[in-house]
DSSP file (Angstrom, degrees, kcal/mol; ACC not computed):
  #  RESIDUE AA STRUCTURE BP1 BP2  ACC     N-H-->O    O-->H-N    N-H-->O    O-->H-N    TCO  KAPPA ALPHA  PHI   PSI    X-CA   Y-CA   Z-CA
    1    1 A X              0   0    0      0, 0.0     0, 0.0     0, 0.0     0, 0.0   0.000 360.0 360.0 360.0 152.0   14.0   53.3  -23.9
    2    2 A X        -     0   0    0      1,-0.0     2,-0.3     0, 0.0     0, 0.0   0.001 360.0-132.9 -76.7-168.3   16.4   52.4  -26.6
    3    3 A X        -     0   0    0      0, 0.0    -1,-0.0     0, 0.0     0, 0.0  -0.989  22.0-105.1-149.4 137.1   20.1   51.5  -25.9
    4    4 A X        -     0   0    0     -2,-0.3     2,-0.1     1,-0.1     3,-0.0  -0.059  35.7-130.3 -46.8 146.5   23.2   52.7  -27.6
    5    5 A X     >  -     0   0    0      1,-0.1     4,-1.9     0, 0.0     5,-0.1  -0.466  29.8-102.9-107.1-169.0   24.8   50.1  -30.0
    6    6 A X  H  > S+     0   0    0      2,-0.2     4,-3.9     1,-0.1    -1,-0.1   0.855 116.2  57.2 -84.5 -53.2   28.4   49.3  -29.7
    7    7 A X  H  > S+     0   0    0      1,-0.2     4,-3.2     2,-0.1    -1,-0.1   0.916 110.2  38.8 -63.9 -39.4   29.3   51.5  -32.7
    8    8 A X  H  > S+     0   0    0      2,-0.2     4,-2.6     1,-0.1    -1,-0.2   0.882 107.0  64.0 -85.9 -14.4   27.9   54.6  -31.7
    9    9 A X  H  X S+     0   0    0     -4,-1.9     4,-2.7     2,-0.2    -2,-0.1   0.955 113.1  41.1 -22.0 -61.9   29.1   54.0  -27.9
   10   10 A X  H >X S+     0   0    0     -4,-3.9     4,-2.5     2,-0.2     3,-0.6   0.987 114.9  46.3 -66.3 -55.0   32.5   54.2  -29.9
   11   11 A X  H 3X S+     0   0    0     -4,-3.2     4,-1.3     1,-0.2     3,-0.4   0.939 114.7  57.8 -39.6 -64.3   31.6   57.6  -32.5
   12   12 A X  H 3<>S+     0   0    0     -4,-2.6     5,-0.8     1,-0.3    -1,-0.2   0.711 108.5  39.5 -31.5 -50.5   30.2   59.0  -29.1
   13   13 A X  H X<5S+     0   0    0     -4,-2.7     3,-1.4    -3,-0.6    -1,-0.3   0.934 112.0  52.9 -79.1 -34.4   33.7   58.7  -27.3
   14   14 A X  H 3<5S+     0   0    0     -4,-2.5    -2,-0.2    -3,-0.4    -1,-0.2   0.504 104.1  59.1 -94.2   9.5   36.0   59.8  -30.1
   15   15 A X  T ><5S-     0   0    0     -4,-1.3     3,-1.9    -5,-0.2    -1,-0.3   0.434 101.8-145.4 -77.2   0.2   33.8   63.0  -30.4
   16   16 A X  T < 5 -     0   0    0     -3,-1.4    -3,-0.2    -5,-0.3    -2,-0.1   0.624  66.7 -37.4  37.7  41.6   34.8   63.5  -26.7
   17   17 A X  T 3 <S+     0   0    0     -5,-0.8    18,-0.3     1,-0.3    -1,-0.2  -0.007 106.1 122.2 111.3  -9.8   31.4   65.1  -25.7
   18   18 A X  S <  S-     0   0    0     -3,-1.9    -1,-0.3    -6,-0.1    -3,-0.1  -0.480  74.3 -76.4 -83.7 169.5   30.6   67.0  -28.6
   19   19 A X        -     0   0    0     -2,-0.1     2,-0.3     1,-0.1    15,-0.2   0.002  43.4-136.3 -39.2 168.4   27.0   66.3  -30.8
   20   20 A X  E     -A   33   0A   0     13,-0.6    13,-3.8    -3,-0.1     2,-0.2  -0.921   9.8-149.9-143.5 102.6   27.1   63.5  -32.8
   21   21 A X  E     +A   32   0A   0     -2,-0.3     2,-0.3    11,-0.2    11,-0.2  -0.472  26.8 167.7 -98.8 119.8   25.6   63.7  -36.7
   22   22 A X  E     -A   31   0A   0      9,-3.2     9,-1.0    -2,-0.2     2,-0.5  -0.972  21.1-145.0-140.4-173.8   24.3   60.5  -37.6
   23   23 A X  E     -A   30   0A   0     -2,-0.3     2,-1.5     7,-0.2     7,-0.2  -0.937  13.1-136.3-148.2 109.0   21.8   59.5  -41.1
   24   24 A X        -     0   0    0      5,-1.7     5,-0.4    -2,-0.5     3,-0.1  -0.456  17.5-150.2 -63.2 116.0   19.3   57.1  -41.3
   25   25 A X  S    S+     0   0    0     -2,-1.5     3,-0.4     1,-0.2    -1,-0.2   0.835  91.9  60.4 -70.4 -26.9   19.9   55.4  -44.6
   26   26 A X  S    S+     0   0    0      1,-0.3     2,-0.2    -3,-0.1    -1,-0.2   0.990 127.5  12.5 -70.5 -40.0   16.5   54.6  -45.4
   27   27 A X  S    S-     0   0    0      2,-0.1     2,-3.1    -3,-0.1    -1,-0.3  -0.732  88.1-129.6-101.4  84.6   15.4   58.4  -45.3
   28   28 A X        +     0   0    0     -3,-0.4     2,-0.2    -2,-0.2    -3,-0.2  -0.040  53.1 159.3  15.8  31.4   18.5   60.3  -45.3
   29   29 A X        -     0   0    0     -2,-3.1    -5,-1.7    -5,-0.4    -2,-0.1  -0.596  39.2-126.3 -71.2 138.8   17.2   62.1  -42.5
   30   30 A X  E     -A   23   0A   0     -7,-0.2     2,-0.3    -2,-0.2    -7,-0.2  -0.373  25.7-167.6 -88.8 171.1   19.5   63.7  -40.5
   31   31 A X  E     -A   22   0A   0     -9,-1.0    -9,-3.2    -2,-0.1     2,-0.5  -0.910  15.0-146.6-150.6 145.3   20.0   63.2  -36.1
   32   32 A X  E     -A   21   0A   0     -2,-0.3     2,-0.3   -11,-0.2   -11,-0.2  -0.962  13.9-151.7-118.8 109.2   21.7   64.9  -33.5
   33   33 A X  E     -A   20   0A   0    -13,-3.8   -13,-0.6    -2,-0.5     2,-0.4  -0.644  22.1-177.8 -88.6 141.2   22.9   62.7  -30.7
   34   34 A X        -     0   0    0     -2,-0.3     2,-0.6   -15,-0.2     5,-0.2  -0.905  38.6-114.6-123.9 143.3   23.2   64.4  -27.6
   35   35 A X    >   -     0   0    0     -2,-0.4     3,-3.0   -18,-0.3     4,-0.1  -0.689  49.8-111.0 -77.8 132.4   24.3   63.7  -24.1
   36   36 A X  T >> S+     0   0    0     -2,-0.6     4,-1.6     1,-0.3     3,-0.6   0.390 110.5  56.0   9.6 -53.7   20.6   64.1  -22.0
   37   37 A X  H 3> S+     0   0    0      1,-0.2     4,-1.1     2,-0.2    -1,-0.3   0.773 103.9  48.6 -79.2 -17.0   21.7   67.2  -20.2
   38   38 A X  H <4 S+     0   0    0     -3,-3.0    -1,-0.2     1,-0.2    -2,-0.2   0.472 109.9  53.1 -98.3   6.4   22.5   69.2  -23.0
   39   39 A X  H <>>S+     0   0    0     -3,-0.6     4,-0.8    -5,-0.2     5,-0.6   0.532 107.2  51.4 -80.0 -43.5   19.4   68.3  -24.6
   40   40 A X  H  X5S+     0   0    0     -4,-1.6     4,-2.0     1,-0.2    -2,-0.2   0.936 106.1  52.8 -79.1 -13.2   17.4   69.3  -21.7
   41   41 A X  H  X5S+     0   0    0     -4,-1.1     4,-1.2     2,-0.2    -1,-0.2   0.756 110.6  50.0 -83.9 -26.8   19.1   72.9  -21.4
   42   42 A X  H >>5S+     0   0    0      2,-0.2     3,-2.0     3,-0.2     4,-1.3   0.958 112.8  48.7 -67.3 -75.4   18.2   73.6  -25.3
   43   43 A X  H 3X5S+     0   0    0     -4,-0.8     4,-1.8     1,-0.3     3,-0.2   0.733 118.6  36.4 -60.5 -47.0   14.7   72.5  -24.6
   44   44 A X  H 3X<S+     0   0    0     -4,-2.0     4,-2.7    -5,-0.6    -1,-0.3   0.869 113.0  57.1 -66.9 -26.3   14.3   74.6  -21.7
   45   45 A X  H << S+     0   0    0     -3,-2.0     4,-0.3    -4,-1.2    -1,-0.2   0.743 118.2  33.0 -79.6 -25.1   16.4   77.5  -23.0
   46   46 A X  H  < S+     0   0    0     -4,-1.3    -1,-0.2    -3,-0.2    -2,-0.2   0.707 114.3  62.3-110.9 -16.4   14.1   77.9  -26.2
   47   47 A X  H  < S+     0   0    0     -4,-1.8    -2,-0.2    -5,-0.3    -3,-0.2   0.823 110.9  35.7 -63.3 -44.5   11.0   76.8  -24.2
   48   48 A X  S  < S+     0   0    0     -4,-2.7    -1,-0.2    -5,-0.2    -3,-0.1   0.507  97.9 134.0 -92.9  -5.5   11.3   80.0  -21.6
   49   49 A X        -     0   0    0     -4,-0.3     2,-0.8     1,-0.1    -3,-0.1  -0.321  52.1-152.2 -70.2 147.0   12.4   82.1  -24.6
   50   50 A X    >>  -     0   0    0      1,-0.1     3,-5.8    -2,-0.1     4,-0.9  -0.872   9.4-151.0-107.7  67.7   11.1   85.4  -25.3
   51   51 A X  T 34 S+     0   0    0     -2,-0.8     3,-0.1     1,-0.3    -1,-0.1   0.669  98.2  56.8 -49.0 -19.2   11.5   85.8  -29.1
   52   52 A X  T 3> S+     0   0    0      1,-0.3     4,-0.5     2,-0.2    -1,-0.3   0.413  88.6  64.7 -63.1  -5.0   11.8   89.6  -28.2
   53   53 A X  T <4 S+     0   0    0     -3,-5.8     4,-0.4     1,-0.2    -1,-0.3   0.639 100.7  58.4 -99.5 -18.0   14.8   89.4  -25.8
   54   54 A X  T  X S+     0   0    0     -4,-0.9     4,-1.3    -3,-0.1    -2,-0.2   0.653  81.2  86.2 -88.1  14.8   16.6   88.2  -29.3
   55   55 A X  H  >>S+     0   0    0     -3,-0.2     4,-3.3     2,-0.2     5,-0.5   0.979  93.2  48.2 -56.2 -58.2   15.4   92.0  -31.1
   56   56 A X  H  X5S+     0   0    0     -4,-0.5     4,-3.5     1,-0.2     5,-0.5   0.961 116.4  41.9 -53.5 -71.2   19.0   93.5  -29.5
   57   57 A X  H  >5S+     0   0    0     -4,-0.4     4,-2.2     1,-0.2    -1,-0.2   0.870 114.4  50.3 -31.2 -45.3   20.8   90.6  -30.8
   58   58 A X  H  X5S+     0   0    0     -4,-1.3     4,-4.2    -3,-0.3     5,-0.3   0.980 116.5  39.5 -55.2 -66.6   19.0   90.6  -34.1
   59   59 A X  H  <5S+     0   0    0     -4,-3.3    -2,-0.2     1,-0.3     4,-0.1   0.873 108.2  60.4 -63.8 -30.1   19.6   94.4  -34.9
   60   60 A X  H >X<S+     0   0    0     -4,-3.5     4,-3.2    -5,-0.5     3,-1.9   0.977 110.6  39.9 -71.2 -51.6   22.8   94.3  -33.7
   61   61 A X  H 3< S+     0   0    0     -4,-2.2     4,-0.5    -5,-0.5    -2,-0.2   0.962 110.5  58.4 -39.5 -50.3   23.7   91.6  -36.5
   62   62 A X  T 3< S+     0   0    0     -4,-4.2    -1,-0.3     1,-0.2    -2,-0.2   0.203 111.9  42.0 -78.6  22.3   21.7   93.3  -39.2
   63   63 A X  T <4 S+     0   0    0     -3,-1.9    -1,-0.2    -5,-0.3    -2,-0.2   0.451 101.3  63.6-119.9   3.3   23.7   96.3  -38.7
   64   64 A X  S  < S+     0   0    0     -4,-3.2    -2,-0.2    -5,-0.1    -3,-0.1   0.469 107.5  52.1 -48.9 -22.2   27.1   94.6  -38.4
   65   65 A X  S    S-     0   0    0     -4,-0.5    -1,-0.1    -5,-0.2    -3,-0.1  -0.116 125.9-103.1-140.2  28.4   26.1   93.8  -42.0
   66   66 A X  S >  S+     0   0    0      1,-0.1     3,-5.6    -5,-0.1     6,-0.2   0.003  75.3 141.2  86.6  -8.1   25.4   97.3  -43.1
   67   67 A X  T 3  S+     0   0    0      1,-0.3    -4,-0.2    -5,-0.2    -1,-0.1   0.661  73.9  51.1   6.2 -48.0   21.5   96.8  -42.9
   68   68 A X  T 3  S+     0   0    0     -6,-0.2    -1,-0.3    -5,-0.1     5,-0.1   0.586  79.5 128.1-103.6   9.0   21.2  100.3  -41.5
   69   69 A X  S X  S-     0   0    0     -3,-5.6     3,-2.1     1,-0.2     4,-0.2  -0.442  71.6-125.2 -57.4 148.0   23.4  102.0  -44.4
   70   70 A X  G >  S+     0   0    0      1,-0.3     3,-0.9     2,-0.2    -1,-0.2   0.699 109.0  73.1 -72.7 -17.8   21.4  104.7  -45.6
   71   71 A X  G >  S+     0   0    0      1,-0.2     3,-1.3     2,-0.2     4,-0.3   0.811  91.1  58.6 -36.8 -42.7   22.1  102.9  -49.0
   72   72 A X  G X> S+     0   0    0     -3,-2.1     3,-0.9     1,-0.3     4,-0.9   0.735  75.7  86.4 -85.0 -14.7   19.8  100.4  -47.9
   73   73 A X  G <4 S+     0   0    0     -3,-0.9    -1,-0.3     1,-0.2     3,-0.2   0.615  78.5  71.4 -49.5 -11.1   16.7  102.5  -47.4
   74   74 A X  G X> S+     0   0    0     -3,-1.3     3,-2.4     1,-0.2     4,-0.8   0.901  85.4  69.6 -62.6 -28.9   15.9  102.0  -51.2
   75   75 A X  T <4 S+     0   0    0     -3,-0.9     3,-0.3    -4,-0.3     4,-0.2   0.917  97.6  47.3 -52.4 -34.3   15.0   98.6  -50.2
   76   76 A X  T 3< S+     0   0    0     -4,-0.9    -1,-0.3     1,-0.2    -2,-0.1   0.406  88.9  76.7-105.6  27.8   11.8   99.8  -48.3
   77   77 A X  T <4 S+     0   0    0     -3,-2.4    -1,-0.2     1,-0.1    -2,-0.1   0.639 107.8  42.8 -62.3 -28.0   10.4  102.0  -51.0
   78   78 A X     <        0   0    0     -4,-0.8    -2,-0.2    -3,-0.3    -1,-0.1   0.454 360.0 360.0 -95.5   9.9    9.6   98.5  -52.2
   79   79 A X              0   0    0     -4,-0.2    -1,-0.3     0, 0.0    -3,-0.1   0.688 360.0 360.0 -80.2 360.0    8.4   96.8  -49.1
């Protein structure tokens, strides 16, 4: 397993727990450092997910953002 260098020890503390953005300079690929646990509760939490327990959530956004104005039925003459 790798090991933390000195410098990101230090990025790591003065985010005080929160993610940590860092950029490989040969690809400008982005990373998200995480502390362990909160990597293993995203993995599990989208790993047991049920893309249909997020339909209420979904619909409720798209019609916070007028989705289901009657306006917007022109949109699906064209679908």
């Amino acid at each position: 397993m790798a090991t933390l260098s000195a410098e990101q020890r230090n990025l790591l503390k003065q985010k005080n727990g929160e993610p940590l953005r860092l950029v490989d300079p040969d690809t400008n690929e982005e990373y998200v450092l995480v502390h362990a646990e909160v990597y293993d509760q995203l993995r599990a939490a989208l790993t047991d997910l049920d893309p249909r327990d997020l339909y209420p959530a979904l619909h409720r956004a798209l019609r916070d953002e007028g989705w289901d104005d009657p306006k917007m039925d022109e949109y699906n003459r064209y679908g």
